[in-house]
PLY file of the C-alpha trace (Angstrom):
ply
format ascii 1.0
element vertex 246
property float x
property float y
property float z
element edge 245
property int vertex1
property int vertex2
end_header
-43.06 124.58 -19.71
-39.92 124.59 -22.01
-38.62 121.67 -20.20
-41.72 119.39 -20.45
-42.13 120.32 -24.24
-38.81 119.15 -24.67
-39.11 116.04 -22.86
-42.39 115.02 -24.88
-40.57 116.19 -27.92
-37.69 113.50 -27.00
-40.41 111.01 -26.52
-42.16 111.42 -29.78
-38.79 110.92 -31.51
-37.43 108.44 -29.55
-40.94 106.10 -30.50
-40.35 106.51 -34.05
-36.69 105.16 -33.71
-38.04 101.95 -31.96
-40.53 101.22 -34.47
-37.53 101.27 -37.08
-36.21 97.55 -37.42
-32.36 98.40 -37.79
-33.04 98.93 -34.24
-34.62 96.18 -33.09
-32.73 93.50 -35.44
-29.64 92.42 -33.37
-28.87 88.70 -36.02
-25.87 90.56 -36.81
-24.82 91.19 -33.19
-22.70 87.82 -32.97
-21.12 88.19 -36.11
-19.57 91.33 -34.83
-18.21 89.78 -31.15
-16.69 87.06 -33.71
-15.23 89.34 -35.23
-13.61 91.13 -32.55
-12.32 87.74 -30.79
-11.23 85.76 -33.76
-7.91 87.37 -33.72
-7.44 86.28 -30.30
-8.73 82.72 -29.67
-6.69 82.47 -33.15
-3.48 83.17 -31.64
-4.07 81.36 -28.30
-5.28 78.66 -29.87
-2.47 78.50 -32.57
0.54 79.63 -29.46
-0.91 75.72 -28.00
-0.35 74.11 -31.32
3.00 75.24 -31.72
3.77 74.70 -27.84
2.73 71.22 -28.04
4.65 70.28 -31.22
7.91 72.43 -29.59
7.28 69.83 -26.91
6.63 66.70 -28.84
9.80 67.94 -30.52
12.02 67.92 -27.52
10.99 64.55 -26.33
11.44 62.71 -30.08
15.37 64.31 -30.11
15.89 62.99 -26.50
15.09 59.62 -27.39
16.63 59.72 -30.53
19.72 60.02 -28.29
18.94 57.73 -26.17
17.66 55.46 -28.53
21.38 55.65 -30.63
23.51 55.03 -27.36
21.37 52.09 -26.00
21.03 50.15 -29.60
25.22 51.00 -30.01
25.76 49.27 -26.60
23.82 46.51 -27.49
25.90 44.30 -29.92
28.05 41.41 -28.23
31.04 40.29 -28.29
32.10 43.29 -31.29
30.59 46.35 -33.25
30.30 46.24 -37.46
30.14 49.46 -39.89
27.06 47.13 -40.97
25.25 48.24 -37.34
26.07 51.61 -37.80
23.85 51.82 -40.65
21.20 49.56 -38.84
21.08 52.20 -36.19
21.10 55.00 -38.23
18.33 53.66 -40.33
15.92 53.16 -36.91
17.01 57.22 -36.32
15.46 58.13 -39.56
12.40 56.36 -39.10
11.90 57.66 -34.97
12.58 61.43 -36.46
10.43 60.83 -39.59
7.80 62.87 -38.47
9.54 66.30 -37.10
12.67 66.07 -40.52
15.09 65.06 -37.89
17.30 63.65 -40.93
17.64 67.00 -42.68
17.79 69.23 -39.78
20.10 67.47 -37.29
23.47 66.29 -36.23
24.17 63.21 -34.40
27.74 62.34 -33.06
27.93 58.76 -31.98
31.41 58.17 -30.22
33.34 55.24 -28.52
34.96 56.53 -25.30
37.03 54.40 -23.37
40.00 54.17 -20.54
43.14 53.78 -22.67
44.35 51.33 -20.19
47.56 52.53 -18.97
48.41 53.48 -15.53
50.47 56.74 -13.87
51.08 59.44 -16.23
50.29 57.71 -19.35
46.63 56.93 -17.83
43.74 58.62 -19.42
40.77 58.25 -21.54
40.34 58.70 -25.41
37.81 58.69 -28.27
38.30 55.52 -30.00
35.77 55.81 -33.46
33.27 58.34 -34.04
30.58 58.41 -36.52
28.31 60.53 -37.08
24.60 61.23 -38.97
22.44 64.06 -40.54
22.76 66.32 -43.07
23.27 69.36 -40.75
25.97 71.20 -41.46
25.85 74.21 -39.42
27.59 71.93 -35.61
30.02 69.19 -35.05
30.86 67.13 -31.58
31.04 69.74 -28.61
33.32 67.51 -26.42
35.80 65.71 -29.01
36.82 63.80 -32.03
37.86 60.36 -32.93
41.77 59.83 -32.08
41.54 62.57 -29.08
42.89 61.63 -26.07
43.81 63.07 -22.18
47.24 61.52 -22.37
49.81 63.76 -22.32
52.41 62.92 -24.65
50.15 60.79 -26.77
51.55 60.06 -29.69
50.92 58.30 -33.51
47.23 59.52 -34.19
46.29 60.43 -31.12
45.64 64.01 -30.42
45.94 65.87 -27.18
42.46 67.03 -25.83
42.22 68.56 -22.35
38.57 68.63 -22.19
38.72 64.79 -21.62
40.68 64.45 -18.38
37.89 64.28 -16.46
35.76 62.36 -18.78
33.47 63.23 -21.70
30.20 65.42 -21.47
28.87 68.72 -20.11
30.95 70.05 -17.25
29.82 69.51 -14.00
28.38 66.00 -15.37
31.26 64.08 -17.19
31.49 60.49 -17.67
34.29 58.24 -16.79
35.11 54.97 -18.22
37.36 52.07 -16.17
38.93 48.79 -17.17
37.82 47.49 -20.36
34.57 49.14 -20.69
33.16 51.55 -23.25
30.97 54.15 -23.22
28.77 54.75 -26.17
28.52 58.82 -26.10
25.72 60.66 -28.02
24.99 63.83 -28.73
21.96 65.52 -30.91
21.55 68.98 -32.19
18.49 69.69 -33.89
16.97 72.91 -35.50
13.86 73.20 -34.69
11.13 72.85 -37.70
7.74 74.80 -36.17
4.76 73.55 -37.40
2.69 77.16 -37.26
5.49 79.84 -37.40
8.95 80.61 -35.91
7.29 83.79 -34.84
6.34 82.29 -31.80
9.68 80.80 -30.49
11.96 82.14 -32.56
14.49 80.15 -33.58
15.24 77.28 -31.37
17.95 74.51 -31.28
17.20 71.37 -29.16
20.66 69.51 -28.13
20.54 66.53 -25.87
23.25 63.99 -24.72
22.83 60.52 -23.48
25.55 57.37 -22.98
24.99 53.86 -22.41
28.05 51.28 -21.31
28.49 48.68 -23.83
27.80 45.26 -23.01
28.80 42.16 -22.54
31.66 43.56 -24.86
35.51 44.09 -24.16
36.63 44.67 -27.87
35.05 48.11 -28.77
37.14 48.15 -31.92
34.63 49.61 -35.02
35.16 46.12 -37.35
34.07 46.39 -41.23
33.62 42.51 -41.74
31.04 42.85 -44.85
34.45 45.24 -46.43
31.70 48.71 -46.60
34.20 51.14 -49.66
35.69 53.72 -47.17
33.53 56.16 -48.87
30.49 54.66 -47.76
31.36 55.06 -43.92
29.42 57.52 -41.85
32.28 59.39 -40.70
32.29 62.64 -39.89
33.52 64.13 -42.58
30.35 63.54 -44.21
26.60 65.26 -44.05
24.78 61.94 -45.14
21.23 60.56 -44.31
19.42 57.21 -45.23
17.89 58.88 -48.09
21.44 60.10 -49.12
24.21 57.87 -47.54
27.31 58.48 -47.55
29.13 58.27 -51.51
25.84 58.67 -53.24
0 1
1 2
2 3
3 4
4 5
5 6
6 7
7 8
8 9
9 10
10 11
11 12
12 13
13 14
14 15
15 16
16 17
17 18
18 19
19 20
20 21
21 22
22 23
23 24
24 25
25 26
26 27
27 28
28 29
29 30
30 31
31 32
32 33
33 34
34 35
35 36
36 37
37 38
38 39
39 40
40 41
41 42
42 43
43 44
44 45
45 46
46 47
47 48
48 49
49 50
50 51
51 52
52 53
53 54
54 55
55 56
56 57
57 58
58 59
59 60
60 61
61 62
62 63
63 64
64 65
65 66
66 67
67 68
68 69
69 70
70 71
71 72
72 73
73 74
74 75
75 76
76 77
77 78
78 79
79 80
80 81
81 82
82 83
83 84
84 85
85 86
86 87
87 88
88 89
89 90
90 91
91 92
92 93
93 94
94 95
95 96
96 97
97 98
98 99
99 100
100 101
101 102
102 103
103 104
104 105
105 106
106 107
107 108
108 109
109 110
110 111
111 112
112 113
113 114
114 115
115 116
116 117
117 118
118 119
119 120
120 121
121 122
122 123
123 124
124 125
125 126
126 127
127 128
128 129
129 130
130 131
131 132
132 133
133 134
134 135
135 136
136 137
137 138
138 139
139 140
140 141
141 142
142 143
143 144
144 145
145 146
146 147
147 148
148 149
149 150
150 151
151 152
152 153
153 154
154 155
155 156
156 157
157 158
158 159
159 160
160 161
161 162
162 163
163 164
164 165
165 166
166 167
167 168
168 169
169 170
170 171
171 172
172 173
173 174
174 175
175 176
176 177
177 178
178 179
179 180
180 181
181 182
182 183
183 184
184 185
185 186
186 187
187 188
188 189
189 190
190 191
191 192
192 193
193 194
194 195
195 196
196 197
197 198
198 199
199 200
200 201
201 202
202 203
203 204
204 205
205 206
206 207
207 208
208 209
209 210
210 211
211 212
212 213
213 214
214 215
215 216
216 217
217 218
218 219
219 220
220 221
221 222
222 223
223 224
224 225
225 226
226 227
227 228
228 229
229 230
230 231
231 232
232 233
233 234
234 235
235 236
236 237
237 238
238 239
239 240
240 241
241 242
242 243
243 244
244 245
């Protein structure tokens, strides 16, 4: 008896509760699952965004370095201070997009064979110039004037990393006869587009080197007379928008 009073007792309260319409209204039922997965499909979505531009990223420095070594090797016969600038300038306008001018470092060098033969043979960085207004890194593999001959002497300067060639170890580059190597290397600190939260923070270097040619003189030439203190040597942070001796 107890028992089936009770139950009837549950039944007669339970009815009232359904008749109620905070119980039957469920409009605000999808507000609340929003609400609960937001915060996730906010994150994955915004983890793609910044994955995508961290990629994008990497592939506009890597041409960037290719794109300096292959223009470099393309002037005849000789190479002006004047295309320097000219090559430069198309860097600026390829890196517009992720601040490659403010946030990078390009080292564009000449290596070639010095020419000699026995103990005096070896290879050397004839010019080097250099863009981007970078400070924090400088060339990782040499400077203009350095050289693998032992006993060099004037302005040369003894470098040991070069007597094998010029580039990451394990994958140098060698240059014979009269032929030069235009040798580039990028570092870039990464801008994110979202947050460095997701990646940290994240430095994208790449190398690349083209032969010059249809050219035997690889001597840097300043036939339009450029003031030394316009040069882009490395000495200098400079970018199109602030060239070197503004």
């Amino acid at each position: 008896m107890i028992l089936k009073a009770a139950k009837t007792h549950f039944m007669t309260v339970s009815s009232k509760f359904q008749n109620l319409g905070l119980v039957k209204d469920t409009s605000g039922l999808a507000l609340i699952e929003f609400a609960f997965t937001a915060p996730i499909m906010l994150t994955v979505g915004l983890t793609g965004l910044e994955t995508a531009h961290l990629a994008t990223s990497h592939m506009q420095v890597s041409q960037i370095a290719m794109l300096a070594a292959d223009n470099a090797s393309r002037a005849r016969e000789s190479i002006d201070e004047a295309d320097i600038r000219e090559i430069f300038t198309g860097l600026d306008l390829t890196g517009d997009s992720i601040v490659f001018s403010e946030n990078a470092r390009l080292i564009l060098s000449n290596f070639e064979h010095n020419g000699k033969s026995g103990a005096s043979a070896g290879y050397w960085i004839r010019w080097q110039r250099c863009y981007g207004g970078n400070t924090k890194y400088s060339s990782s593999f040499g400077v203009e004037n350095d050289t693998s001959e032992n006993g060099a002497s004037g302005s040369l300067n003894y470098n040991a990393d070069l007597e094998d060639g010029i580039g990451p170890v394990g994958n140098k580059l060698t240059a014979s006869g009269t032929s030069g190597i235009n040798f580039v290397e990028v570092i870039y600190d990464y801008k994110p587009l979202v947050s460095e939260r997701f990646f940290g923070d994240v430095v994208i270097r790449y190398q690349s080197a083209f032969v010059a040619r249809e050219r035997d003189d690889h001597a840097l030439r300043n036939a339009s007379g450029i003031p030394q203190s316009q040069l882009w040597t490395c000495d200098v942070y400079a970018t199109i928008d602030n060239p070197p001796g503004s």
